[in-house]
BAZA-593103 format. One record per residue: residue number from 1; x negated, y, z negated of N, C-alpha, C, O in turn. Coordinates in nm, 3 decimals, padded with zeros to 5 digits. Each point is the difference from the previous one (the first is absolute). Example, Ala and Ser with C-alpha at 12.3 -4.5 7.8 and 13.67 -1.06 7.14 Angstrom:
<sites>
+-----+---------+---------+---------+---------+---------+---------+---------+---------+---------+---------+---------+---------+
:   i :     nc1 :     nc2 :     nc3 :    cac1 :    cac2 :    cac3 :     cc1 :     cc2 :     cc3 :     oc1 :     oc2 :     oc3 :
+-----+---------+---------+---------+---------+---------+---------+---------+---------+---------+---------+---------+---------+
:   1 : -01.319 : -00.569 : -00.780 :  00.089 :  00.119 :  00.000 : -00.090 :  00.120 :  00.000 : -00.104 : -00.002 : -00.066 :
:   2 :  00.139 :  00.107 :  00.138 : -00.082 :  00.119 : -00.006 :  00.077 :  00.109 : -00.073 : -00.051 :  00.111 : -00.017 :
+-----+---------+---------+---------+---------+---------+---------+---------+---------+---------+---------+---------+---------+
</sites>
This chain:
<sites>
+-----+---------+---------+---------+---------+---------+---------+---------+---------+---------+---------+---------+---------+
:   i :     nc1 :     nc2 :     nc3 :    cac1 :    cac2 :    cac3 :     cc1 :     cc2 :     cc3 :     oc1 :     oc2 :     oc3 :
+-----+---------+---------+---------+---------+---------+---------+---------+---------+---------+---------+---------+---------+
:   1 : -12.110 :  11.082 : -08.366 :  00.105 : -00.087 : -00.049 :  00.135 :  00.072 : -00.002 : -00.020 :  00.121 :  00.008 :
:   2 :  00.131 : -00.146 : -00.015 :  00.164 :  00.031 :  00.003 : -00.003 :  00.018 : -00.147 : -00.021 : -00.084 : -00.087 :
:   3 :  00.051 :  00.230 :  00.076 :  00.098 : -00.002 : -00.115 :  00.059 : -00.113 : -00.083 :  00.012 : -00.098 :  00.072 :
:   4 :  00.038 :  00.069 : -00.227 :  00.035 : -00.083 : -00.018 :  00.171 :  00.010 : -00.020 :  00.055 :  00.105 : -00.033 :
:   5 :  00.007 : -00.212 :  00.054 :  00.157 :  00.017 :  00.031 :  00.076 : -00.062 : -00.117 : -00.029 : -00.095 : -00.072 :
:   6 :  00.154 :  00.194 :  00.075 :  00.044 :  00.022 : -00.192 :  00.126 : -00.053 :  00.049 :  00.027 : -00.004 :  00.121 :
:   7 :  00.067 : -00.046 : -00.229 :  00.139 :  00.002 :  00.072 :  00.075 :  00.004 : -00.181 : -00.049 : -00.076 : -00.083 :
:   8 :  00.129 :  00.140 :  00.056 :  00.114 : -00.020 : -00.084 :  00.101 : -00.052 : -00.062 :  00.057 :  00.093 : -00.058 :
:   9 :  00.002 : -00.201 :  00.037 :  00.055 : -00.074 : -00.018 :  00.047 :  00.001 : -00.166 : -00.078 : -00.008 : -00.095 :
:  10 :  00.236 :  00.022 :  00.087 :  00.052 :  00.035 : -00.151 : -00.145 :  00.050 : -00.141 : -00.067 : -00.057 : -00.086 :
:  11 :  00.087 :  00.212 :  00.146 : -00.062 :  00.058 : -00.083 : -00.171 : -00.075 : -00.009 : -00.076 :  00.077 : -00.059 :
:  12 :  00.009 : -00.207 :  00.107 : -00.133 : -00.080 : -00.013 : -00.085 :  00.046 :  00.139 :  00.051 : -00.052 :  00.099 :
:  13 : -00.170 :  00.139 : -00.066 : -00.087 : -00.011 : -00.014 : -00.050 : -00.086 :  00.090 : -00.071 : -00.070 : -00.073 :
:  14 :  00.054 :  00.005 :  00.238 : -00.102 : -00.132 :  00.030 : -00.056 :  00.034 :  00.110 :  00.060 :  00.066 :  00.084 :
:  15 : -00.180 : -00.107 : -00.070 : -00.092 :  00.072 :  00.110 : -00.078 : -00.146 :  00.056 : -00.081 : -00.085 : -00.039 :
:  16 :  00.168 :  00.120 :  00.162 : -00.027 : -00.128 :  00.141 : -00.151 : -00.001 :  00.044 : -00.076 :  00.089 :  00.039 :
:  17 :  00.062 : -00.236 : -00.062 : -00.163 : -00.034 :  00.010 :  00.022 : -00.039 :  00.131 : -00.021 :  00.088 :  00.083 :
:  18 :  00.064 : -00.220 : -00.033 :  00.036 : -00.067 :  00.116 :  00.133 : -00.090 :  00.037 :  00.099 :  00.048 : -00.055 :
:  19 : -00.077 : -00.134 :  00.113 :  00.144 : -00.040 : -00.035 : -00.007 : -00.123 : -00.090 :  00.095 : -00.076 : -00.011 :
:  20 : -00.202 :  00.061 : -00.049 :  00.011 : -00.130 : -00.143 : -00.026 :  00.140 : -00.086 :  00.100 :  00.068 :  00.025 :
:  21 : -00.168 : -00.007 : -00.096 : -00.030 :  00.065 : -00.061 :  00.069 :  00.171 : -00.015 : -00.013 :  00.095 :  00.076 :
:  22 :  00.077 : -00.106 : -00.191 :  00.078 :  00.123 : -00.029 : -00.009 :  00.074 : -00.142 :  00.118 :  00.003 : -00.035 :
:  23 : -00.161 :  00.031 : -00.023 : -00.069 :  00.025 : -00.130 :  00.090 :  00.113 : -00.119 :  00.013 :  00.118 :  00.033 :
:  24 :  00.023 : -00.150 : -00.120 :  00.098 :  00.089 : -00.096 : -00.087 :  00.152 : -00.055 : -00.114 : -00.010 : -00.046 :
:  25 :  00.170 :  00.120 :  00.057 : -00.125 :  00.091 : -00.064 :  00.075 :  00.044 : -00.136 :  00.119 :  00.031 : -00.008 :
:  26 : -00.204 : -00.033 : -00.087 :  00.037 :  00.041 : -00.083 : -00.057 :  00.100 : -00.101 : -00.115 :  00.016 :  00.042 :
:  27 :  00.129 :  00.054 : -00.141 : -00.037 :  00.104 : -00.038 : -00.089 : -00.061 : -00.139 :  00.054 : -00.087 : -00.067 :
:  28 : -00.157 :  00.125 :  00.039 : -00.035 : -00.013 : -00.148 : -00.094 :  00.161 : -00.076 : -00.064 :  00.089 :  00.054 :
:  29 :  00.097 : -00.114 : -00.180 :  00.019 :  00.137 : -00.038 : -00.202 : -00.044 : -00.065 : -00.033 : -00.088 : -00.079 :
:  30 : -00.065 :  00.198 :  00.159 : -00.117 :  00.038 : -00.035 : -00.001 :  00.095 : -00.095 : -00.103 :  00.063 :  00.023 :
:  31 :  00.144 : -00.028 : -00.094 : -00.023 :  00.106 : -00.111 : -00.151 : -00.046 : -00.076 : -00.034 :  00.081 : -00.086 :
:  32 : -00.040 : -00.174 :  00.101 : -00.118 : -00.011 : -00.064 : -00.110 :  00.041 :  00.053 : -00.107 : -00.001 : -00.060 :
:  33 :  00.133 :  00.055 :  00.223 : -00.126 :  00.043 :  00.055 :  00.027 :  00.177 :  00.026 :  00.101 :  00.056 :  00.041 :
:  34 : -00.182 : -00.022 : -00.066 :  00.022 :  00.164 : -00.064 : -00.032 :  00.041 :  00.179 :  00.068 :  00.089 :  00.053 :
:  35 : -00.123 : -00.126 : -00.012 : -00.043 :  00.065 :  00.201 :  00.100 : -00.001 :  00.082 : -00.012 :  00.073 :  00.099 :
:  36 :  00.167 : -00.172 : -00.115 :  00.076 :  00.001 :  00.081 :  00.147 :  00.033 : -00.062 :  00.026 : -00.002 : -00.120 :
:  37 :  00.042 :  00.024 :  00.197 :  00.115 : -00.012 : -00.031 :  00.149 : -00.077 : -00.056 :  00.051 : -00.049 :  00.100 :
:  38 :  00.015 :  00.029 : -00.193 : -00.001 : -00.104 : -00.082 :  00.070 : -00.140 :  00.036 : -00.013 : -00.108 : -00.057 :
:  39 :  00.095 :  00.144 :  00.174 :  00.019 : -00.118 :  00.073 : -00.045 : -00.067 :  00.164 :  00.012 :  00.069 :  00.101 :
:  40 : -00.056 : -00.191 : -00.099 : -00.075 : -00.054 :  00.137 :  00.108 : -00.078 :  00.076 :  00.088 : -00.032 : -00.080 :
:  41 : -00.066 : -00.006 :  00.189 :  00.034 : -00.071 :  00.083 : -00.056 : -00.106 :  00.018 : -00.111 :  00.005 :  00.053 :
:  42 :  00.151 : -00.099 : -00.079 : -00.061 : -00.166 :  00.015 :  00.027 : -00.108 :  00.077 :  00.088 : -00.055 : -00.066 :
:  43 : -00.102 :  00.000 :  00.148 :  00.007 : -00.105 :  00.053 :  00.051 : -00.117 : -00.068 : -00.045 : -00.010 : -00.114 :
:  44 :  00.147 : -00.107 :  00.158 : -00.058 : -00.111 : -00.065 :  00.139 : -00.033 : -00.119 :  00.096 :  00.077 :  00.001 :
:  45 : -00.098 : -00.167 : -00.075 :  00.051 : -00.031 : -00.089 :  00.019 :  00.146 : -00.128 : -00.067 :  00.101 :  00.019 :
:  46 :  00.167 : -00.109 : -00.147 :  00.002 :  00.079 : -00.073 : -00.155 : -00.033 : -00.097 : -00.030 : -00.118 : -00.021 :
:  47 : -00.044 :  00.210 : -00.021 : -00.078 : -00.020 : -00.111 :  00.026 :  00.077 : -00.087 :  00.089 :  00.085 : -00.002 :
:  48 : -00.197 : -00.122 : -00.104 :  00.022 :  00.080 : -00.146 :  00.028 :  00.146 :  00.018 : -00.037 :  00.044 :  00.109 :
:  49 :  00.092 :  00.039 : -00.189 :  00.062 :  00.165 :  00.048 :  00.083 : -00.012 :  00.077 :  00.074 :  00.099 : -00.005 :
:  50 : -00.038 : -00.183 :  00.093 :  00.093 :  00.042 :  00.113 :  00.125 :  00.039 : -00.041 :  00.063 : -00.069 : -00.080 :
:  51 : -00.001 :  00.217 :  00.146 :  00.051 :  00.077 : -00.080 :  00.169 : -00.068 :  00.087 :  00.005 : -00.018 :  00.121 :
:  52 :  00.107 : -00.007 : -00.206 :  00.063 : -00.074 :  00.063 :  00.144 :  00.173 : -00.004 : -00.010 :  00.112 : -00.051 :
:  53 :  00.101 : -00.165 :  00.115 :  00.142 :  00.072 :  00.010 : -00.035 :  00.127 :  00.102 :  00.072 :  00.098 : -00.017 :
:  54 : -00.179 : -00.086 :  00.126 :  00.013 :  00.095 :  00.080 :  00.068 : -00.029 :  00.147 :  00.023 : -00.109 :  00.051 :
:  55 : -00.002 :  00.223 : -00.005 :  00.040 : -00.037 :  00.159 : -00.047 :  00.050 :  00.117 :  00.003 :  00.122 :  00.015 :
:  56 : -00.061 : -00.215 :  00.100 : -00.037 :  00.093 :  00.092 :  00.104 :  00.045 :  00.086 :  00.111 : -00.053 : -00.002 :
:  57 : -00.139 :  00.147 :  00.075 :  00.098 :  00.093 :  00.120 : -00.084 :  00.005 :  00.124 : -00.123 :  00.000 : -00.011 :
:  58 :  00.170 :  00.003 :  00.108 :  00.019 :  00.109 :  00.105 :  00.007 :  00.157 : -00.006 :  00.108 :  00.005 :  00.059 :
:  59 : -00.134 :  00.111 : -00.080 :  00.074 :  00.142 :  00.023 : -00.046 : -00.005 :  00.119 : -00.117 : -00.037 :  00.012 :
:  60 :  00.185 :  00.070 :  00.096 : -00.002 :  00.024 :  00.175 : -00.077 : -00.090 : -00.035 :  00.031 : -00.074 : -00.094 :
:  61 : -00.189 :  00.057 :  00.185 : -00.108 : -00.086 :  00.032 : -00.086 :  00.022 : -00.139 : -00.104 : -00.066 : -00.004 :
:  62 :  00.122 :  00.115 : -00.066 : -00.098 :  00.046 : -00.165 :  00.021 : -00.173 : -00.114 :  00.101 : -00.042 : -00.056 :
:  63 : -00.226 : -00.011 :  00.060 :  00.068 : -00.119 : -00.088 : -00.002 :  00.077 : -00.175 : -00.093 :  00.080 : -00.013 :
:  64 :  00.145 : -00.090 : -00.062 :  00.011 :  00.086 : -00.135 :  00.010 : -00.116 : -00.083 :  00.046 : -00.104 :  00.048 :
:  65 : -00.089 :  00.112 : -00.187 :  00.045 : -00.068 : -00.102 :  00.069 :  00.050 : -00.148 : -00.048 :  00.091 : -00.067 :
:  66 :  00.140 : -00.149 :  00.037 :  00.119 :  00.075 : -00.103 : -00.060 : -00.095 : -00.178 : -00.047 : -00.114 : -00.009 :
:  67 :  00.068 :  00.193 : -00.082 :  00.010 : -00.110 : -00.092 :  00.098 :  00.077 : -00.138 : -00.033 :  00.105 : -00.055 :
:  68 :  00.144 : -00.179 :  00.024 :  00.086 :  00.150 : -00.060 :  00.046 :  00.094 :  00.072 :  00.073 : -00.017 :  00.098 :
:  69 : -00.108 :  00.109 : -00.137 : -00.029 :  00.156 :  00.016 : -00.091 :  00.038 :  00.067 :  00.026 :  00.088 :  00.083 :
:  70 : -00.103 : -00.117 : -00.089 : -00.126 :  00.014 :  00.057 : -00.067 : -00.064 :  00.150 :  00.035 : -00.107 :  00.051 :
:  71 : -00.134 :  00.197 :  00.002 : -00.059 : -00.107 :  00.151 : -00.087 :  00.089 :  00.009 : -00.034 :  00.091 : -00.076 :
:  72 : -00.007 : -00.132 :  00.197 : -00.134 :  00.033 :  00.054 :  00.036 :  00.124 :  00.131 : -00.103 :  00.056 :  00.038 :
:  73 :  00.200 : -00.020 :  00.015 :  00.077 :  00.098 :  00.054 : -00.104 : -00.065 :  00.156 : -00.048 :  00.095 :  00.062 :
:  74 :  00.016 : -00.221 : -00.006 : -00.101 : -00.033 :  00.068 : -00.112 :  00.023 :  00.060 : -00.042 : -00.021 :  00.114 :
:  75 : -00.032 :  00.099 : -00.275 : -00.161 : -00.013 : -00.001 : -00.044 : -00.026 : -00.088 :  00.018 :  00.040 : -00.116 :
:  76 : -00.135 : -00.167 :  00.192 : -00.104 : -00.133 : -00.014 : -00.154 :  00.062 : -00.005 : -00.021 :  00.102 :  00.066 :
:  77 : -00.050 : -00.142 : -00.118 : -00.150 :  00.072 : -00.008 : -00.042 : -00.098 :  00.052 :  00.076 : -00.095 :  00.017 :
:  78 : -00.244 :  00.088 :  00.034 : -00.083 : -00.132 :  00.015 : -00.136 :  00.109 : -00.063 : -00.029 :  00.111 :  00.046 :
:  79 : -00.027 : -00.175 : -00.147 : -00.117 :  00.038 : -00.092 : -00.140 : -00.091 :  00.030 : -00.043 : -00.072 : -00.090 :
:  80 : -00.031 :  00.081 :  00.227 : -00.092 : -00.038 :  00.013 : -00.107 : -00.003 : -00.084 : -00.065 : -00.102 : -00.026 :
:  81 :  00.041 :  00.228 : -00.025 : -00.092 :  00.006 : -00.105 : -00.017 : -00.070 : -00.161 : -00.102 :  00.008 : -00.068 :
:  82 :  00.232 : -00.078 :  00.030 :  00.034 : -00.039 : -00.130 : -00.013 : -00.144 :  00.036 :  00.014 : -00.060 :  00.107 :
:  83 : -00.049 :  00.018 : -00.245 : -00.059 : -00.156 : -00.006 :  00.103 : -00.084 :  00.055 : -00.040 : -00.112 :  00.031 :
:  84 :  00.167 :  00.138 : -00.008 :  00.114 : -00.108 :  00.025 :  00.041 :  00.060 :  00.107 :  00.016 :  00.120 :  00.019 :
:  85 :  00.010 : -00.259 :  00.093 :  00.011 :  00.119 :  00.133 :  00.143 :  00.013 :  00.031 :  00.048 : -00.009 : -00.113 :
:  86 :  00.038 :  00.023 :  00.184 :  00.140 : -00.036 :  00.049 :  00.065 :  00.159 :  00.022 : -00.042 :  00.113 :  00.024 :
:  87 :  00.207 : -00.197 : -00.055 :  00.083 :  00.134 :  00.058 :  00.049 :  00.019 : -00.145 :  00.001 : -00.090 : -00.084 :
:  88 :  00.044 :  00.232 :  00.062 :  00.023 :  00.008 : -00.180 :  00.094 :  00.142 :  00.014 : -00.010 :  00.064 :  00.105 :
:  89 :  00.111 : -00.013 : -00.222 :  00.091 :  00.053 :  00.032 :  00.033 :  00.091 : -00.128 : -00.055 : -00.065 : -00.089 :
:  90 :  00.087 :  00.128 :  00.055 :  00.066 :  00.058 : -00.129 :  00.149 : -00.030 :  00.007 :  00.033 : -00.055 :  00.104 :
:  91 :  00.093 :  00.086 : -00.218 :  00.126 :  00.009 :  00.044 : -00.006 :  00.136 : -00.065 :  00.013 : -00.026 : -00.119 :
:  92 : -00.023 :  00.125 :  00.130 : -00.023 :  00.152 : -00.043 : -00.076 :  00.071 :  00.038 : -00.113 : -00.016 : -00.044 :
:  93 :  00.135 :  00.124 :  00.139 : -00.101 :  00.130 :  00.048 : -00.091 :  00.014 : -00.120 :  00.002 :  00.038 : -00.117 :
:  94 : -00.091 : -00.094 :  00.215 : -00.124 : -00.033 : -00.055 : -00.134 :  00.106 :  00.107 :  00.008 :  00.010 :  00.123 :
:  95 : -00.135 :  00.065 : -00.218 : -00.104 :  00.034 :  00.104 : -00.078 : -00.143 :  00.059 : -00.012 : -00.105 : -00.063 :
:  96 : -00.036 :  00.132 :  00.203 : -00.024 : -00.085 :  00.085 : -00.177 : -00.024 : -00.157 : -00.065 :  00.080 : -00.067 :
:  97 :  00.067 : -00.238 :  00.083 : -00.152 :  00.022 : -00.090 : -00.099 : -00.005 :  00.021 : -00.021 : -00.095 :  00.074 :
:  98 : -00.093 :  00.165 : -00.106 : -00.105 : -00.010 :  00.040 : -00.046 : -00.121 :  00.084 :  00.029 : -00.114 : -00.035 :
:  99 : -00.101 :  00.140 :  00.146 : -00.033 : -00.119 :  00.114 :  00.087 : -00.089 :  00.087 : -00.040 : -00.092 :  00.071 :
: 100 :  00.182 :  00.140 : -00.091 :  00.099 : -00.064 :  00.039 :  00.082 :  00.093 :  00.168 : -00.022 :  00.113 :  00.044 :
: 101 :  00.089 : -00.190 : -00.007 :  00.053 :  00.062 :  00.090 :  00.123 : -00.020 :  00.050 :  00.022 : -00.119 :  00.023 :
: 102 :  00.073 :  00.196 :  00.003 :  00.162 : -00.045 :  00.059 :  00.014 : -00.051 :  00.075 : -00.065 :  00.035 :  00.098 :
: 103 :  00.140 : -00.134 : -00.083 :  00.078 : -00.130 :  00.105 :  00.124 :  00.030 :  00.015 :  00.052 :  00.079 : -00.079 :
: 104 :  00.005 : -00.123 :  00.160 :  00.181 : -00.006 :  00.031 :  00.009 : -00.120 :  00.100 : -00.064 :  00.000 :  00.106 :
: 105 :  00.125 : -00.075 : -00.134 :  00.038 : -00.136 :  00.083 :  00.126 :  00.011 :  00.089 :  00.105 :  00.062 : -00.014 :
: 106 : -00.128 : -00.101 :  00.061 :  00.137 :  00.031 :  00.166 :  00.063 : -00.117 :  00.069 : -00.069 : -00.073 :  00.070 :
: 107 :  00.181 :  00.053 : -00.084 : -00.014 : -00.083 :  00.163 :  00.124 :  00.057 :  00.085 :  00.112 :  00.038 : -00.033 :
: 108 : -00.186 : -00.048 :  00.164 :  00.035 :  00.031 :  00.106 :  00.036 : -00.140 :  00.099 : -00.065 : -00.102 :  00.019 :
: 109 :  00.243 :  00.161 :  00.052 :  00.018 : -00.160 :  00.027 :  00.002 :  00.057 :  00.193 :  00.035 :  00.115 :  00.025 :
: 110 : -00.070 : -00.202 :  00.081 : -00.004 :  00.025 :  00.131 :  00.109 : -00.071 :  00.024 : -00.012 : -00.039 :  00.116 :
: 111 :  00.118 : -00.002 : -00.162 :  00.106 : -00.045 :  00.035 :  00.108 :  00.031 : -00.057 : -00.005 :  00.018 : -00.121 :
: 112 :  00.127 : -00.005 :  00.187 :  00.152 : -00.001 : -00.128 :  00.033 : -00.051 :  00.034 : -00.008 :  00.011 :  00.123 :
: 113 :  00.106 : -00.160 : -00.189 :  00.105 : -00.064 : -00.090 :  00.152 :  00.108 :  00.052 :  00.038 :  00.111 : -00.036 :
: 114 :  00.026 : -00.228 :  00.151 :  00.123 :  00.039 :  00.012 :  00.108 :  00.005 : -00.162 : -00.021 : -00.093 : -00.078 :
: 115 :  00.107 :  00.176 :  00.045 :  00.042 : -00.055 : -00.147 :  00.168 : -00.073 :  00.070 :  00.067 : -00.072 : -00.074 :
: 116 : -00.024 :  00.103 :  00.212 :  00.091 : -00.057 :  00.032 :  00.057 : -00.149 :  00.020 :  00.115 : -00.017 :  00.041 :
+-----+---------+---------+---------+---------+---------+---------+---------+---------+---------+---------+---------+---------+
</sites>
């Protein structure tokens, strides 16, 4: 399968399903499950926790997330082993956690955009 495709748009987050389908991602704060890290990446509408006032970026091709002071400096874990599956993040140098493993999200474009 293709990679899945992210795009940015004022500081929000939306990851292109097809051309009807375009989906908002948003953050909600897991601090109740002790195996992962305390925030997940979600699909979909806002739900309960969803942690509101952050922003996503670009750095070069690095997608990063800011909140305050604070971010994720753009690294994402995926914790196969823990009861809740997904992509999950700290905003603080954090040790990688048990059963978990580092991600970094990218995009790479095969075209440039005259700016003239």
């Amino acid at each position: 399968p293709s990679p899945p495709l992210f795009s940015v748009t004022q500081n929000q987050l939306w990851q292109y399903r097809n051309e009807s389908t375009i989906y908002p991602v948003t953050i909600v704060n897991t601090t109740l499950v002790d195996s992962v890290p305390p925030f997940q990446m979600v699909l979909g509408k806002q739900r309960a926790g969803a942690v509101t006032g952050g922003a996503w970026e670009w750095r070069g091709t690095m997608l990063r997330y800011t909140l305050g002071s604070s971010g994720n400096a753009g690294i994402f874990y995926t914790c196969p082993a823990a009861d809740v599956k997904g992509i999950f993040m700290f905003l603080e140098p954090s040790p990688t956690p048990e059963g978990c493993h580092i991600v970094t999200l990218h995009s790479f474009s095969d075209r440039i955009q005259n700016a003239g």
